[in-house]
C-alpha positions as CSV (number, residue, x, y, z in Angstrom):
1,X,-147.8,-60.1,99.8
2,X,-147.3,-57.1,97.2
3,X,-143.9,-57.1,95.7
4,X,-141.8,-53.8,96.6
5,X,-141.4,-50.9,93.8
6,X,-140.0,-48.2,92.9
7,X,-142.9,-45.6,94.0
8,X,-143.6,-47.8,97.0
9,X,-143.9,-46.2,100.6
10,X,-143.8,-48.4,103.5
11,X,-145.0,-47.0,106.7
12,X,-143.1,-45.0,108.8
13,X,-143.0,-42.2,111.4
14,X,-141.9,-38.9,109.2
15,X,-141.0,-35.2,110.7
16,X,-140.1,-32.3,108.7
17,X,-137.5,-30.5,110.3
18,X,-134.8,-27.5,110.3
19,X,-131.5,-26.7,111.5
20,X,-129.9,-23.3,111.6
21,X,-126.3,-24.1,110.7
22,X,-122.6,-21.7,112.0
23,X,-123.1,-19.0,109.4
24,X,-126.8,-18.6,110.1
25,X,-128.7,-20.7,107.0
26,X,-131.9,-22.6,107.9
27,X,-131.7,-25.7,106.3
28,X,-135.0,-28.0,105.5
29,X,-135.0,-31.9,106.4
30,X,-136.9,-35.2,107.1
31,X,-136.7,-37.4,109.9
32,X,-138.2,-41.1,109.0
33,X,-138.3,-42.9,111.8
34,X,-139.3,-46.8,112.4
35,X,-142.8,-47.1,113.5
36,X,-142.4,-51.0,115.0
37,X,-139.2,-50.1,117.2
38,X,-136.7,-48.0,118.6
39,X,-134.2,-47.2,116.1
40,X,-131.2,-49.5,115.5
41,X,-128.7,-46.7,113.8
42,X,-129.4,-44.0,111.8
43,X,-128.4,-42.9,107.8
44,X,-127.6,-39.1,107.4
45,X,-128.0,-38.9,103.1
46,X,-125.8,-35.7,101.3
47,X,-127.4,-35.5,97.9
48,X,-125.7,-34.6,94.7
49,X,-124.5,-31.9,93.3
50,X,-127.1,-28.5,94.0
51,X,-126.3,-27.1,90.7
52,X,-127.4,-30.1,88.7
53,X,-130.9,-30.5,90.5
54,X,-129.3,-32.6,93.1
55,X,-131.5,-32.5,96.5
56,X,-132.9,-34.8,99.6
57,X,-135.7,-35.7,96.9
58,X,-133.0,-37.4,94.8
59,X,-134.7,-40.9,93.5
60,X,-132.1,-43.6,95.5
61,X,-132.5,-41.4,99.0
62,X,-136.5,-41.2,98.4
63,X,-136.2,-44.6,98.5
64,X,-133.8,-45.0,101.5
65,X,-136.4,-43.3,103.6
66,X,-139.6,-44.8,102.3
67,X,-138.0,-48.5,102.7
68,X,-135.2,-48.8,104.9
69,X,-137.6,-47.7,108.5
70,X,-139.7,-50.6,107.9
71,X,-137.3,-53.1,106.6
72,X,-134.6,-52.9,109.0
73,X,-135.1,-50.6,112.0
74,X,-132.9,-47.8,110.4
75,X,-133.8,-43.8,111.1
76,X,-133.0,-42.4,108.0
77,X,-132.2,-38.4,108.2
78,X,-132.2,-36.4,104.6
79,X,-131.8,-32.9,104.3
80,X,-131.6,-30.2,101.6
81,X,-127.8,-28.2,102.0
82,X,-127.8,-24.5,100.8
83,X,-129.5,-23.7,98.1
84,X,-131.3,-27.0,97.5
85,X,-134.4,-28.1,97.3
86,X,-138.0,-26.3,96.0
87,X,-140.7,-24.5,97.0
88,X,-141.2,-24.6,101.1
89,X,-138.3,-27.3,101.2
90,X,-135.8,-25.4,99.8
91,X,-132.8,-24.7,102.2
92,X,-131.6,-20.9,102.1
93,X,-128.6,-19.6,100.9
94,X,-126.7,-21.0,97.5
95,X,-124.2,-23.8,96.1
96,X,-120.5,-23.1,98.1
97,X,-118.3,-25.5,95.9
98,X,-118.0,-28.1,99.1
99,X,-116.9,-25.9,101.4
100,X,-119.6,-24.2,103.4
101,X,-121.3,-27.3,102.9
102,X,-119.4,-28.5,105.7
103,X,-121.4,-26.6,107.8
104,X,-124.7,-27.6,106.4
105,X,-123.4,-31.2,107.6
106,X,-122.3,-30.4,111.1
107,X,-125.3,-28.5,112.0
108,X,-127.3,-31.9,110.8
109,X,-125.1,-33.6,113.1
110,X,-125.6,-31.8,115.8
111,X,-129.0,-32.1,115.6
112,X,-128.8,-35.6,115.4
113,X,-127.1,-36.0,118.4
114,X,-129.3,-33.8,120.2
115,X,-132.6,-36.2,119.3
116,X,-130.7,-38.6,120.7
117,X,-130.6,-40.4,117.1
118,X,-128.2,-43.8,117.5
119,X,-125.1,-44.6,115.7
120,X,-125.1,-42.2,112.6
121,X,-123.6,-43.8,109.6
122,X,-123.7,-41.2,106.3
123,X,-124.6,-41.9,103.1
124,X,-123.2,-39.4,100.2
125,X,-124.0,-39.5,96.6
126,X,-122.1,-38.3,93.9
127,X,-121.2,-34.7,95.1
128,X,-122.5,-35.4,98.6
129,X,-119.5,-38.0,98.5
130,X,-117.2,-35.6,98.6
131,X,-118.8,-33.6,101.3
132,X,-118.9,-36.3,103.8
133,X,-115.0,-37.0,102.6
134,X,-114.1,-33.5,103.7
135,X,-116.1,-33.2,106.4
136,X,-117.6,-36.1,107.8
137,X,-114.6,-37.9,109.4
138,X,-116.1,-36.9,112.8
139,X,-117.8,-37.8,116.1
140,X,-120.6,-39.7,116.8
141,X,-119.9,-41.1,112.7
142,X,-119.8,-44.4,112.7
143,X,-119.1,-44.9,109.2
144,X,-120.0,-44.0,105.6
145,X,-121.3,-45.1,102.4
146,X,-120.0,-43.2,99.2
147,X,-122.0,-43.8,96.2
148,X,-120.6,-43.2,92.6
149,X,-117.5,-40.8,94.3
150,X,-116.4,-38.3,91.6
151,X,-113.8,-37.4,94.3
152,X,-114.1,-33.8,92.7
153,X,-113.3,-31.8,95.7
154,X,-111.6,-34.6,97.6
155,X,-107.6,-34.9,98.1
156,X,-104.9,-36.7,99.5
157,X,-105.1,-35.2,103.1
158,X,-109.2,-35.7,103.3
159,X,-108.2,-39.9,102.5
160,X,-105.6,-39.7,104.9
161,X,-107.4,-38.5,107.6
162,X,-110.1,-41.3,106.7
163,X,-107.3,-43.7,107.0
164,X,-106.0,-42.8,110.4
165,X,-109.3,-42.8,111.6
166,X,-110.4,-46.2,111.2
167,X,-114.1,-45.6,110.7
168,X,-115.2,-47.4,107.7
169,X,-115.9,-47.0,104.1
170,X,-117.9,-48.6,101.5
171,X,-117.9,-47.5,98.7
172,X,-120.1,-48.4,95.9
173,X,-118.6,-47.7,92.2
174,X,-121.0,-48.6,89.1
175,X,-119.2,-50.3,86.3
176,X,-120.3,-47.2,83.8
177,X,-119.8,-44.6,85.9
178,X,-119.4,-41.2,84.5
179,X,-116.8,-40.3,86.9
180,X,-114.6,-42.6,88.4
181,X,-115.1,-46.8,87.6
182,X,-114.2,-49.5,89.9
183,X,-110.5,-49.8,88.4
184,X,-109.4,-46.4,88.9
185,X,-111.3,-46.1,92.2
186,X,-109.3,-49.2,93.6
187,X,-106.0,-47.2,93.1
188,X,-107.6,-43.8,94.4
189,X,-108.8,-45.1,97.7
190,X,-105.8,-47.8,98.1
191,X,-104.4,-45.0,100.9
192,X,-107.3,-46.1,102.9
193,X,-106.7,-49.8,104.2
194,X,-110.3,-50.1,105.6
195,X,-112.2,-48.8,102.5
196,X,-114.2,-51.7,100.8
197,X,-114.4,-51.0,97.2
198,X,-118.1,-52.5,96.2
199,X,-118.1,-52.6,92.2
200,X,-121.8,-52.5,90.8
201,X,-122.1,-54.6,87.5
202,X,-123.9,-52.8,84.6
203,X,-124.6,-50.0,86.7
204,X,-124.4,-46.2,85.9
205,X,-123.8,-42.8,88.1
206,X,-127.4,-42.1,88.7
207,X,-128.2,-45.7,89.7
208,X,-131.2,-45.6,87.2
209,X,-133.5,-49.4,87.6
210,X,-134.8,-50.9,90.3
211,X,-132.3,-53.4,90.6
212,X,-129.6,-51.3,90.8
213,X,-131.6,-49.8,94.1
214,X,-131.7,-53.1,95.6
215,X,-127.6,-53.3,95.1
216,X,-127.6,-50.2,97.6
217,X,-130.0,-50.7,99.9
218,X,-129.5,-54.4,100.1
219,X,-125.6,-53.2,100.6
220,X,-126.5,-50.5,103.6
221,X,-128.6,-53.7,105.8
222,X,-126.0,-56.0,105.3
223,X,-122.8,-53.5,106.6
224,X,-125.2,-51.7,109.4
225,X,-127.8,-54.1,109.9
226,X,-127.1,-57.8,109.0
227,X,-130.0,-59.1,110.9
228,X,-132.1,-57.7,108.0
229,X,-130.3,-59.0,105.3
230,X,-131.4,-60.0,103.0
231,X,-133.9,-57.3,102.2
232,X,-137.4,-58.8,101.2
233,X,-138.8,-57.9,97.7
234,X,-142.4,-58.3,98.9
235,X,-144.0,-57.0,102.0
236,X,-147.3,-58.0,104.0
237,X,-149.0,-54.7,105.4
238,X,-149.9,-51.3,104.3
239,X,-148.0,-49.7,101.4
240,X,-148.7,-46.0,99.9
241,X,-148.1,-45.5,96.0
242,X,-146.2,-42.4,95.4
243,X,-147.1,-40.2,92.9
244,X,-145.5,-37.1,91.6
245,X,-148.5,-36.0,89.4
């Protein structure tokens, strides 16, 4: 058995692929896909903020997709919005201030549906959290995870609608978070009945340490696929080593 790190890759079935979204960006993605079964559900991942360096390459959704296929049977779906992203995986067109990004994740969506990709759930981070806020309370969404919400771009109406919808919400606040902590996200998503506030000891925005990782991962099985929880730290086959060098 070789215990599970943070450059680890476990295998997988991956596809680059694009979308073309209503105002006529490409965007670039990746499709990891389980290579033991059919797909039990599937994450859609909306990085953080463009400006700031955010992309499908940030660390915590690297490691969604290079785990989560072989540990629970999850497809997990990132993708760069406008103006994310480098070199021949940067997505066309630039930051919109959440609004055309809206597009960016309907278009992902659609495409979604049309591989025939089970029971989306999304998964925003930081920024991304306030795109799937505005714009993700939608068919075939089963539900979302929102990761260090800044609720930047977010207001009243966007919660309300989440509310009336019933789809659910976990959110994830780190006790130092540079935004919003765990107290004052309690009162901001109170309009919500089924949001489940998930407060992260010791934790910070960028979920830096490996443990920290394991609080989010270990948090998606257990809400999308319990029969996988608890998520092993060691596994018994072939592992890759990434390397950025």
């Amino acid at each position: 058995m070789t215990r599970i790190g943070a450059n680890s890759v476990l295998p997988a079935i991956r596809e680059r692929f694009q979308v073309t979204t209503g105002d006529g960006l490409n965007l670039e993605g990746e499709l990891a896909l389980p290579d033991w079964c059919e797909p039990v559900a599937t994450l859609i991942c909306v990085h953080p903020l463009t400006t700031e360096g955010g992309s499908m390459e940030s660390h915590l959704f690297r490691k969604i997709s290079w785990r989560l296929p072989a540990l629970t049977g999850l497809a997990v779906v990132r993708f760069n919005m406008r103006g994310a992203g480098a070199g021949a995986h940067a997505s066309e067109g630039i930051f919109d201030e959440c609004r055309g990004e809206g597009l960016d994740l309907g278009a992902v969506l659609a495409w979604t549906q049309r591989r025939g990709l089970p029971q989306p759930w999304l998964v925003g981070w930081s920024f991304g959290t306030d795109v799937v806020l505005r714009f993700g309370d939608r068919p075939p969404v089963a539900g979302a995870f929102l990761l260090s919400p800044p609720l930047r771009y977010t207001d009243d109406s966007d919660l309300a609608r989440w509310a009336a919808s019933g789809r659910r919400l976990i959110v994830m606040v780190p006790e130092f978070d540079d935004y919003l902590r765990p107290d004052a996200a309690a009162d901001r998503f109170s309009p919500v009945p089924q949001a489940q506030l998930v407060p992260v000891d010791d934790a910070g925005h960028l979920w830096i340490g490996e443990r920290h990782v394991q609080a989010v991962l270990g948090e998606i099985a257990t809400v999308v696929t319990p029969a996988a929880s608890p998520l092993p730290t060691e596994w018994d086959g072939p592992m890759e080593r990434w390397n950025d060098l």
